[in-house]
NUSEKOL-835845 format. One record per atom (N, C-alpha, C): atom name; residue number from 0; residue in one letter; x, y, z. Coordinates in nm, 3 decimals, decimal comma. Example, Ala and Ser with C-alpha at 12.3 -4.5 7.8 and 13.67 -1.06 7.14 Angstrom:
2
@zaba: N&vexvex: 0&numi: A&east: 1,319&north: -0,569&up: 0,780;
@zaba: CA&vexvex: 0&numi: A&east: 1,230&north: -0,450&up: 0,780;
@zaba: C&vexvex: 0&numi: A&east: 1,320&north: -0,330&up: 0,780;
@zaba: N&vexvex: 1&numi: S&east: 1,285&north: -0,225&up: 0,708;
@zaba: CA&vexvex: 1&numi: S&east: 1,367&north: -0,106&up: 0,714;
@zaba: C&vexvex: 1&numi: S&east: 1,290&north: 0,003&up: 0,787;
//
This chain:
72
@zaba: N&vexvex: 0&numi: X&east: 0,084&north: -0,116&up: 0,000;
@zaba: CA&vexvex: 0&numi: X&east: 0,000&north: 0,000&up: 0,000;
@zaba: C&vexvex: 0&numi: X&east: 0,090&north: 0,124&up: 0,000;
@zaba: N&vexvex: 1&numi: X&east: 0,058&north: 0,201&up: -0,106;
@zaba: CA&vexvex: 1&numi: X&east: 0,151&north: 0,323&up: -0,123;
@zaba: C&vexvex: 1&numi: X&east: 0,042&north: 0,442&up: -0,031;
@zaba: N&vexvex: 2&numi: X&east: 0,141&north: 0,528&up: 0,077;
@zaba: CA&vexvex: 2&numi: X&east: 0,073&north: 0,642&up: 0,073;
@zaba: C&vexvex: 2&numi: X&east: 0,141&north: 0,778&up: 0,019;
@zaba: N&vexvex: 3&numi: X&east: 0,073&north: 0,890&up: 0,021;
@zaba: CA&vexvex: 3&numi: X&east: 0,132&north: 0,978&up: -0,014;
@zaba: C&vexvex: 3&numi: X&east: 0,090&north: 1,122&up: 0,040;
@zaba: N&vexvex: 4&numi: X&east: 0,143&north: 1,213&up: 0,091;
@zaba: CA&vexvex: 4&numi: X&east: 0,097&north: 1,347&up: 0,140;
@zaba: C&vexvex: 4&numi: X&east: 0,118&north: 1,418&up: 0,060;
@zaba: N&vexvex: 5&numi: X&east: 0,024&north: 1,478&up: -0,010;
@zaba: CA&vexvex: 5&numi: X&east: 0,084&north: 1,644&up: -0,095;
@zaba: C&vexvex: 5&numi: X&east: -0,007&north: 1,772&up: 0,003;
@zaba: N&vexvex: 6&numi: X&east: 0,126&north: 1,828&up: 0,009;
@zaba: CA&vexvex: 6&numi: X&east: 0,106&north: 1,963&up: 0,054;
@zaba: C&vexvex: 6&numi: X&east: 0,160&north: 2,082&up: -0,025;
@zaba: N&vexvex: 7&numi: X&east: 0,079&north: 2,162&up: -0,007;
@zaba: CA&vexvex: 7&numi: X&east: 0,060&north: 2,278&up: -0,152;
@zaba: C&vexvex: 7&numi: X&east: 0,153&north: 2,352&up: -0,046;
@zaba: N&vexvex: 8&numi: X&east: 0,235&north: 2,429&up: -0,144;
@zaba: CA&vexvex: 8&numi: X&east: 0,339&north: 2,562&up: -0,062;
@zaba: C&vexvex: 8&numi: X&east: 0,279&north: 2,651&up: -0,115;
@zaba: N&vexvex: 9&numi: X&east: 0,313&north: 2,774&up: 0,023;
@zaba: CA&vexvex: 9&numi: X&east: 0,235&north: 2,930&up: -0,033;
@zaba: C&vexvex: 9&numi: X&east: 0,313&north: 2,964&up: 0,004;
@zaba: N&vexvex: 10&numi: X&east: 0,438&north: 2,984&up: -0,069;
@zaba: CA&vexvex: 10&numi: X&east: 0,537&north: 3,057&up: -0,006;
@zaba: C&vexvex: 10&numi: X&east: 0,499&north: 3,253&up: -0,051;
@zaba: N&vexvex: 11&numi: X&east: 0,618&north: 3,332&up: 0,049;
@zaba: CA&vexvex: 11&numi: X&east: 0,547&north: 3,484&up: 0,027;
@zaba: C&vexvex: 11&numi: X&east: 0,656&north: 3,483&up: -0,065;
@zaba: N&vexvex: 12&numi: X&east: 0,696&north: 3,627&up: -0,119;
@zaba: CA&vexvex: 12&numi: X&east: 0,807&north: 3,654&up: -0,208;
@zaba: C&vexvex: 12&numi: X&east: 0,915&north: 3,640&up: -0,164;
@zaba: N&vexvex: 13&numi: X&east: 0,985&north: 3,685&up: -0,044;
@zaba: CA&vexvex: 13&numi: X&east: 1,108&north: 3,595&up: -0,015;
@zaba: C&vexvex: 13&numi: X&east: 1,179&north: 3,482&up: -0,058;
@zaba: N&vexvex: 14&numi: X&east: 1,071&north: 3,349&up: 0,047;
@zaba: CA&vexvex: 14&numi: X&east: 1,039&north: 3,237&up: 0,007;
@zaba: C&vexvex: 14&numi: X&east: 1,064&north: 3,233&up: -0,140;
@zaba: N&vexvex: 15&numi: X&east: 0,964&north: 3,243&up: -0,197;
@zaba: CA&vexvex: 15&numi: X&east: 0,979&north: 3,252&up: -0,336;
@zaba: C&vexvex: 15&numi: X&east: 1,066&north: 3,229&up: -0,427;
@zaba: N&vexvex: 16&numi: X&east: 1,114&north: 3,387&up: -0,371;
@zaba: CA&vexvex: 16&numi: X&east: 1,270&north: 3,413&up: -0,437;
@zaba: C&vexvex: 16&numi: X&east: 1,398&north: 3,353&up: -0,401;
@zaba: N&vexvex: 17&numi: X&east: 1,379&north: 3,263&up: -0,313;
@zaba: CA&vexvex: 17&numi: X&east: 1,529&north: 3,188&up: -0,211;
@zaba: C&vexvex: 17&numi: X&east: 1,449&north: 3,003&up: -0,347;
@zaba: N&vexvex: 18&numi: X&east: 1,349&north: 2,992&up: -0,348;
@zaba: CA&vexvex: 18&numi: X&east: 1,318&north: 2,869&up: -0,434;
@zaba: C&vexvex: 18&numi: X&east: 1,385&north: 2,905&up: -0,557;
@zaba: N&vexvex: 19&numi: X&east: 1,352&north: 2,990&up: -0,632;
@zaba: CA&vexvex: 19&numi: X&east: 1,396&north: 2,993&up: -0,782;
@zaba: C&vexvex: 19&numi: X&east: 1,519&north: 2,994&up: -0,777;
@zaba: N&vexvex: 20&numi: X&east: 1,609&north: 3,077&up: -0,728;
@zaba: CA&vexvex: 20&numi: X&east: 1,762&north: 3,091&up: -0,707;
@zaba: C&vexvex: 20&numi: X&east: 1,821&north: 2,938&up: -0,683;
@zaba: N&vexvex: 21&numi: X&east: 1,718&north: 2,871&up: -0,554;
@zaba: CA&vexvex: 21&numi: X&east: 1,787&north: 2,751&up: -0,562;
@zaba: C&vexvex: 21&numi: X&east: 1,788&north: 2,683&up: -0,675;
@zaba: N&vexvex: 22&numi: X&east: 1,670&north: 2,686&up: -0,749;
@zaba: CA&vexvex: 22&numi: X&east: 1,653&north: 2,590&up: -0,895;
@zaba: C&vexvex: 22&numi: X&east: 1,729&north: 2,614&up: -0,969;
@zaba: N&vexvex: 23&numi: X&east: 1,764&north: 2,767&up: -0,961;
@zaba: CA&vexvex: 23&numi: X&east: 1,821&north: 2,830&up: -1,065;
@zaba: C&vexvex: 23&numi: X&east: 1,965&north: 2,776&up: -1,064;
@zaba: N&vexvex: 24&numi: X&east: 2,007&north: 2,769&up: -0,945;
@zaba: CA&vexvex: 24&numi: X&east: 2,151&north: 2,727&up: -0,898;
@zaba: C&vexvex: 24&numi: X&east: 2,224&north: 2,555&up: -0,934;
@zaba: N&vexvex: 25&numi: X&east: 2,079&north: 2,491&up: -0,886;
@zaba: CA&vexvex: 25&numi: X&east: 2,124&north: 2,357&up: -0,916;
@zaba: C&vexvex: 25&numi: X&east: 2,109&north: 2,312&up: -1,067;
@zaba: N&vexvex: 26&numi: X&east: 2,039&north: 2,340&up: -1,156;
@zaba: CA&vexvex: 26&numi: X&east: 1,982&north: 2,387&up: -1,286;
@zaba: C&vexvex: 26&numi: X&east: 2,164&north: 2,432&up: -1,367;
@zaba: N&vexvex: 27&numi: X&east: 2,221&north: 2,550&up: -1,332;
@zaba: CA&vexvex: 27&numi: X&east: 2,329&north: 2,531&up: -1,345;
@zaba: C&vexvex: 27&numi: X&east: 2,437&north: 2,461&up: -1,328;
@zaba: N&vexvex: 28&numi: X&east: 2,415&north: 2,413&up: -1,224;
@zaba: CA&vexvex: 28&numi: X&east: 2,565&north: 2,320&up: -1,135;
@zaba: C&vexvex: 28&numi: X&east: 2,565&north: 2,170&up: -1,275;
@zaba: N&vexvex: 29&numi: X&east: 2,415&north: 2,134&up: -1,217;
@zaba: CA&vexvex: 29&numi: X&east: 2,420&north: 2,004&up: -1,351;
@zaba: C&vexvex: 29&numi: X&east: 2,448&north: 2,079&up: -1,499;
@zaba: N&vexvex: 30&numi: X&east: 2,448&north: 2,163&up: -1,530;
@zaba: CA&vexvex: 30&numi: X&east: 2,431&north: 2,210&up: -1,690;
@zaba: C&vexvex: 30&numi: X&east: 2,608&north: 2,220&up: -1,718;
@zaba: N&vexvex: 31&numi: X&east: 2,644&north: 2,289&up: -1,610;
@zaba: CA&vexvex: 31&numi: X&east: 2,802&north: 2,307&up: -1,616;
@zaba: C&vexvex: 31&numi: X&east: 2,871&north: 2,144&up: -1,581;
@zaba: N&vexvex: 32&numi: X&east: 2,807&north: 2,108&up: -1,529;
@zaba: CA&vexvex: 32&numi: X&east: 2,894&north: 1,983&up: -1,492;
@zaba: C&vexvex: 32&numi: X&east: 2,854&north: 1,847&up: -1,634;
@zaba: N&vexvex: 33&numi: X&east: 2,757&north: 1,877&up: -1,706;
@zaba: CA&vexvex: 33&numi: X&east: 2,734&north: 1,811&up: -1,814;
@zaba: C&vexvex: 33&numi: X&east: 2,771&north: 1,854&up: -1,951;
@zaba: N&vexvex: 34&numi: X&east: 2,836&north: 1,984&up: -1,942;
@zaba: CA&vexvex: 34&numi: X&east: 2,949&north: 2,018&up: -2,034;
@zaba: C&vexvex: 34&numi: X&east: 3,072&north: 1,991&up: -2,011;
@zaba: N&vexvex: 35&numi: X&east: 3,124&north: 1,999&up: -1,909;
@zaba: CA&vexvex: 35&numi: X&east: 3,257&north: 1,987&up: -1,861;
@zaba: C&vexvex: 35&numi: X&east: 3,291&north: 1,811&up: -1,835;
@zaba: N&vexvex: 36&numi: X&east: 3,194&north: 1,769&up: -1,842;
@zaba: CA&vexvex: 36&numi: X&east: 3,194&north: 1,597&up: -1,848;
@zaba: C&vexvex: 36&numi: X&east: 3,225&north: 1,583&up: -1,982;
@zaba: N&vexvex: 37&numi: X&east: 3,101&north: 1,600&up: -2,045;
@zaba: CA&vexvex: 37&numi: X&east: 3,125&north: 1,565&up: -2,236;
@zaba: C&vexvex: 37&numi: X&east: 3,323&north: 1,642&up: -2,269;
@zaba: N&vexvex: 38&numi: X&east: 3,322&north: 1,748&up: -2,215;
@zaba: CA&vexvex: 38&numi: X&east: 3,459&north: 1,807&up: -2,273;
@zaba: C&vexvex: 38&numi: X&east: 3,568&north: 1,723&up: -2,221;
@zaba: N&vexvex: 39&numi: X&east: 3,587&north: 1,657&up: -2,082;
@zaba: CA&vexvex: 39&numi: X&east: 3,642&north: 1,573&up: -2,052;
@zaba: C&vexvex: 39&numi: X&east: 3,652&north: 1,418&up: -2,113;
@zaba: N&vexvex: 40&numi: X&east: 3,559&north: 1,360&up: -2,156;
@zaba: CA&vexvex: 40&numi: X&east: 3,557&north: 1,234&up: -2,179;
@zaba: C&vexvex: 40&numi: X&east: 3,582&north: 1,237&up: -2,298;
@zaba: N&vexvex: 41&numi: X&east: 3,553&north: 1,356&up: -2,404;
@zaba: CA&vexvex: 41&numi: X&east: 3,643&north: 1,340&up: -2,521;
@zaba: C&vexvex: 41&numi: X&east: 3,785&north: 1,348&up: -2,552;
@zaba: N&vexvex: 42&numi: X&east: 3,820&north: 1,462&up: -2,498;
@zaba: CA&vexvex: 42&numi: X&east: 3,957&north: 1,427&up: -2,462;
@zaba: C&vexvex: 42&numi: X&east: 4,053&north: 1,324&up: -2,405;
@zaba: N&vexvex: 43&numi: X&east: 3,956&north: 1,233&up: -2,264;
@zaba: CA&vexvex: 43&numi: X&east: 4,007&north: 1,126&up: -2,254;
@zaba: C&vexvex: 43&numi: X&east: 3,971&north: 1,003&up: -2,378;
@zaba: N&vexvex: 44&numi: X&east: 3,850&north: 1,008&up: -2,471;
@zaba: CA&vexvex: 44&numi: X&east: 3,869&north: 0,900&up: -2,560;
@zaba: C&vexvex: 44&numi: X&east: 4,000&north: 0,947&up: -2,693;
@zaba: N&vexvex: 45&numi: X&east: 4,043&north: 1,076&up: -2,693;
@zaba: CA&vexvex: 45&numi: X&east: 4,178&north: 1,092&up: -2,750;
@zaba: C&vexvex: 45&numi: X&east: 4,303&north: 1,052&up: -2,703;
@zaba: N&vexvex: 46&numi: X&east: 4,333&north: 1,090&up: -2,584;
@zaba: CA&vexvex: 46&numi: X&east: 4,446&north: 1,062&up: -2,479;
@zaba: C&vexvex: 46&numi: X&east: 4,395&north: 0,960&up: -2,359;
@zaba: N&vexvex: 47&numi: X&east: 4,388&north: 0,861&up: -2,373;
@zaba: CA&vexvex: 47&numi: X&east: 4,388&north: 0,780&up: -2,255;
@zaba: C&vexvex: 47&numi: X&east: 4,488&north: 0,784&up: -2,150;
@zaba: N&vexvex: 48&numi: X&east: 4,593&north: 0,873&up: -2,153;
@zaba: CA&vexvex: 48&numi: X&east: 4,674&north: 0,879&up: -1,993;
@zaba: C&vexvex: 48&numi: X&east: 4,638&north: 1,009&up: -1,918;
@zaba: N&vexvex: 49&numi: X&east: 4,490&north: 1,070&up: -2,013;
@zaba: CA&vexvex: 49&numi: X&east: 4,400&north: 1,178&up: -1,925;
@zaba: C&vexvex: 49&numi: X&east: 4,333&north: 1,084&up: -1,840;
@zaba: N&vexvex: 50&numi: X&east: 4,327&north: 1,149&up: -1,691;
@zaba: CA&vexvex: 50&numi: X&east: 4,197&north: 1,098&up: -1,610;
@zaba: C&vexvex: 50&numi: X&east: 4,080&north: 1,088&up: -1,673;
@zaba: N&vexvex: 51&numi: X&east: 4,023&north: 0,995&up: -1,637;
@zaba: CA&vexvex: 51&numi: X&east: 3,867&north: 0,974&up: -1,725;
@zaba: C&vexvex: 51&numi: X&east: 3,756&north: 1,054&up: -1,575;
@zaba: N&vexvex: 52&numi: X&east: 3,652&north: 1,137&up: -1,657;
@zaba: CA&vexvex: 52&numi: X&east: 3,588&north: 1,242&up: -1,552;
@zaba: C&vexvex: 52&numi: X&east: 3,500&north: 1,150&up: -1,471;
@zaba: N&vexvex: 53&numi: X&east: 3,482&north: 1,189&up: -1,377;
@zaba: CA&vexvex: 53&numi: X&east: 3,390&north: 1,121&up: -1,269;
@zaba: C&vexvex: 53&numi: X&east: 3,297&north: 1,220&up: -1,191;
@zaba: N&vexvex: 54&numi: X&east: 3,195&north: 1,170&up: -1,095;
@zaba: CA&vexvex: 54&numi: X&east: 3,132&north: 1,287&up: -1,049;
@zaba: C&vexvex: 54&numi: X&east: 3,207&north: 1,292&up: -0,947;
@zaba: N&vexvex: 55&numi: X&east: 3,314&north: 1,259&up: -0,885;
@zaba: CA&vexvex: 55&numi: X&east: 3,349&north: 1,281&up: -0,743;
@zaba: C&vexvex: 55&numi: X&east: 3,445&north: 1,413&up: -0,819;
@zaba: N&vexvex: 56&numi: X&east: 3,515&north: 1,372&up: -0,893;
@zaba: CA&vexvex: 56&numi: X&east: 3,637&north: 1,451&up: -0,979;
@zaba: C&vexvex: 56&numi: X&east: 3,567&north: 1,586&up: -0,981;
@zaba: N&vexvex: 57&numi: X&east: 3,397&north: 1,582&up: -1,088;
@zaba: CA&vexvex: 57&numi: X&east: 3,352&north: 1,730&up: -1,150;
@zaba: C&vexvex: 57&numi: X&east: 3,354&north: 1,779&up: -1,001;
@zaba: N&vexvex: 58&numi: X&east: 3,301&north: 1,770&up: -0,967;
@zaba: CA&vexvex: 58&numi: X&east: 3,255&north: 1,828&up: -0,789;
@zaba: C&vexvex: 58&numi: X&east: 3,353&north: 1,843&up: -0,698;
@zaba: N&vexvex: 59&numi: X&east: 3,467&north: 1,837&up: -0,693;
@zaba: CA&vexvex: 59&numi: X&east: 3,582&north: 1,912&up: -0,658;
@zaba: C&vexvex: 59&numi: X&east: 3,626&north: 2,026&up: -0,738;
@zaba: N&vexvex: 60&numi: X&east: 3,648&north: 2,003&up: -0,900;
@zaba: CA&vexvex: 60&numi: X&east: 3,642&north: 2,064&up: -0,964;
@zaba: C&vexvex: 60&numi: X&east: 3,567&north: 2,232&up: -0,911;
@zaba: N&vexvex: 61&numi: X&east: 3,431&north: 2,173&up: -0,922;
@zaba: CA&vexvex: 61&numi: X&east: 3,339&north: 2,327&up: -0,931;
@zaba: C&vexvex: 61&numi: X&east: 3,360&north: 2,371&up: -0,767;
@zaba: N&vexvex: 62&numi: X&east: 3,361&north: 2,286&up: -0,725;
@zaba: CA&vexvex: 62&numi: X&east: 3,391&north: 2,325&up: -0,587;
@zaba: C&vexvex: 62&numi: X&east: 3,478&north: 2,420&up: -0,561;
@zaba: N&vexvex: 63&numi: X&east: 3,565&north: 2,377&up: -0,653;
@zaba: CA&vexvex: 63&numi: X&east: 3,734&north: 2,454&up: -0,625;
@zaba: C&vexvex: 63&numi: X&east: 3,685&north: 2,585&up: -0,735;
@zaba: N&vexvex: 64&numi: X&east: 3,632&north: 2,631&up: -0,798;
@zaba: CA&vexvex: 64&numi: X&east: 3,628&north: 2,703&up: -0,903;
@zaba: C&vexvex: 64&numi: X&east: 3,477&north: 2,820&up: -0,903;
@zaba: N&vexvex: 65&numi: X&east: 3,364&north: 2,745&up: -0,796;
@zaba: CA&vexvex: 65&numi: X&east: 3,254&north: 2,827&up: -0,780;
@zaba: C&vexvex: 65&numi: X&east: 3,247&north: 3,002&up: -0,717;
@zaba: N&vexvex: 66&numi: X&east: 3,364&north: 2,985&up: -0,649;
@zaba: CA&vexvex: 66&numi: X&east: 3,367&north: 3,125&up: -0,569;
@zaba: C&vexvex: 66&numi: X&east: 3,424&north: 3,197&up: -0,643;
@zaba: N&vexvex: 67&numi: X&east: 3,551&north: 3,188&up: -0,710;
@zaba: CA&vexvex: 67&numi: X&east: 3,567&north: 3,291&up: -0,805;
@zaba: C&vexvex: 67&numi: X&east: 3,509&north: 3,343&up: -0,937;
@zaba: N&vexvex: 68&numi: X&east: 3,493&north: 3,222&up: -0,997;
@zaba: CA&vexvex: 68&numi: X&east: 3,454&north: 3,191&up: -1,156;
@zaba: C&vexvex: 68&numi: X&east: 3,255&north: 3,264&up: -1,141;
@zaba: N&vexvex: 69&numi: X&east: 3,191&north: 3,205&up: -1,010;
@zaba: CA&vexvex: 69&numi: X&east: 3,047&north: 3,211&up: -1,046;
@zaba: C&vexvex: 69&numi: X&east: 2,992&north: 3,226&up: -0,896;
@zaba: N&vexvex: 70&numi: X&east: 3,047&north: 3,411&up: -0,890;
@zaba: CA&vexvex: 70&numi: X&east: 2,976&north: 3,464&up: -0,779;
@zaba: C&vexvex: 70&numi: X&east: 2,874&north: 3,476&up: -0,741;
@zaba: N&vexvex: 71&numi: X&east: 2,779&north: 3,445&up: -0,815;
@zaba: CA&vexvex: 71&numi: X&east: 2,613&north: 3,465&up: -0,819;
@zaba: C&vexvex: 71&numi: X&east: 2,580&north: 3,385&up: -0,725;
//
């Protein structure tokens, strides 16, 4: 037996505005990290003594690179 609760959000504009930013944010993180994958793995199917990309790898990566590169 499956249950399920839906509860409707009313968030005010704040709220609101702290949701979209987040979407907006993670929306990017995957978009950048699914370019920078494809740009990686081609290069490693050219050069195989490149690291082959991983998600632990991208995510240090942006990690290391979010504060300067993408102050927003």
């Amino acid at each position: 037996m499956l249950i399920a609760h839906r509860i409707a959000l009313d968030p005010n504009n704040v709220q609101a505005t702290y949701f979209a930013r987040a979407a907006g944010t993670a929306r990017f993180a995957y978009n950048w990290a699914l370019v920078e994958w494809k740009r990686q793995y081609e290069a490693w199917k050219l050069d195989n003594s490149l690291p082959k990309p991983t998600q632990h790898a991208l995510r240090r990566q942006l990690n290391a690179i979010k504060r300067e590169q993408f102050p927003f």
